[in-house]
C-alpha positions in Angstrom: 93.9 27.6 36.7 91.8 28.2 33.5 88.9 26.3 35.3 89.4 28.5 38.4 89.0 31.4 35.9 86.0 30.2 34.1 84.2 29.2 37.3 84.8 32.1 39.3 83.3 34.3 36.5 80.3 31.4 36.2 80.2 32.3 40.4 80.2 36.1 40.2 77.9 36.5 36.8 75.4 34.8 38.7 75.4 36.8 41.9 75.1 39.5 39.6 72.0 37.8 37.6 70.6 38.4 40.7 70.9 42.1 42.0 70.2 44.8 39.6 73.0 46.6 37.8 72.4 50.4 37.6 73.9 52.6 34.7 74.8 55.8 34.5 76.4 58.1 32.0 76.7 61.9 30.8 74.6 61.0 27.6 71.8 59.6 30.0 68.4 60.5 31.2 67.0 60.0 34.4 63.8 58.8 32.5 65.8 55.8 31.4 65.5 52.8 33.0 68.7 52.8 34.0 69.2 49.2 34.0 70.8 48.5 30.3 74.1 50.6 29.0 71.7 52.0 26.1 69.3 53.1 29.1 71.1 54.8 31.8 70.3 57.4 33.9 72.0 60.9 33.7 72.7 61.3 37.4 74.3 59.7 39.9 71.4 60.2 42.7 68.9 58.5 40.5 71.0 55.3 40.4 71.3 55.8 44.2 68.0 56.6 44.9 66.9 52.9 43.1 70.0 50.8 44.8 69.2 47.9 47.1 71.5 45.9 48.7 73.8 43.4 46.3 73.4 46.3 43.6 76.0 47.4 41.5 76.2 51.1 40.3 78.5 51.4 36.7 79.2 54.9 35.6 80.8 55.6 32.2 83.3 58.1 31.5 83.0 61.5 31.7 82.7 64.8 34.0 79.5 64.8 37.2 78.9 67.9 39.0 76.9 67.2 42.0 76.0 70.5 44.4 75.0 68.0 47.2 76.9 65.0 48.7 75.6 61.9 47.8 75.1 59.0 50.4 74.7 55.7 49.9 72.1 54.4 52.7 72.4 50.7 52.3 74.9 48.1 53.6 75.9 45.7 51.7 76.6 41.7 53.5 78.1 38.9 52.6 76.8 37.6 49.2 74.9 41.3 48.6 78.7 43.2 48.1 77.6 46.9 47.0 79.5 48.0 43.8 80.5 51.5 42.8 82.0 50.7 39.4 84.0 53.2 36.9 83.7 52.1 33.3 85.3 54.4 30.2 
C-alpha cells in the first residue's frame, strides 16, 4: 500500500511537472507571474485567461468578487485533467 502511495504521487507530480500550475490569491497582482505561490495573480480571469489544457488553477483563501461570469474555454482529456483547486 505504501508503495501504491508513493508511486501514485511519483505518477501525478509528474503529470503536473508538465502543465503549468496557475496561482491566485487576494494579496496577488495580475503582474505576477502567476506561476509560484510567492507570484500569483490577484484575479481569477488572469489565471483563466493563461490556462491551457492539463493546467491547474490553485486559489488561496479568501473573499473574490467577480461582476462578470467567468468561463473556462478549454477541455480538459485524458492525461490533460483541468484543475480548479481551493487552498487555505
Amino acid at each position: 500500500m505504501k508503495r501504491y502511495i508513493l508511486l501514485t504521487g511519483l505518477l501525478l507530480s509528474l503529470k503536473i511537472a508538465l502543465a503549468t500550475t496557475w496561482f491566485v490569491a487576494t494579496t496577488g497582482s495580475d503582474n505576477n507571474s502567476g506561476t509560484s505561490i510567492n507570484e500569483p495573480f490577484l484575479t481569477l480571469d488572469q489565471a483563466v485567461d493563461n490556462f491551457q489544457s492539463g493546467d491547474s488553477i490553485i486559489m488561496r483563501g479568501g473573499t473574490y468578487k467577480h461582476s462578470v461570469t467567468i468561463k473556462l474555454n478549454v477541455s480538459g482529456s485524458e492525461g490533460k485533467e483541468c484543475y480548479l483547486i481551493a487552498f487555505p
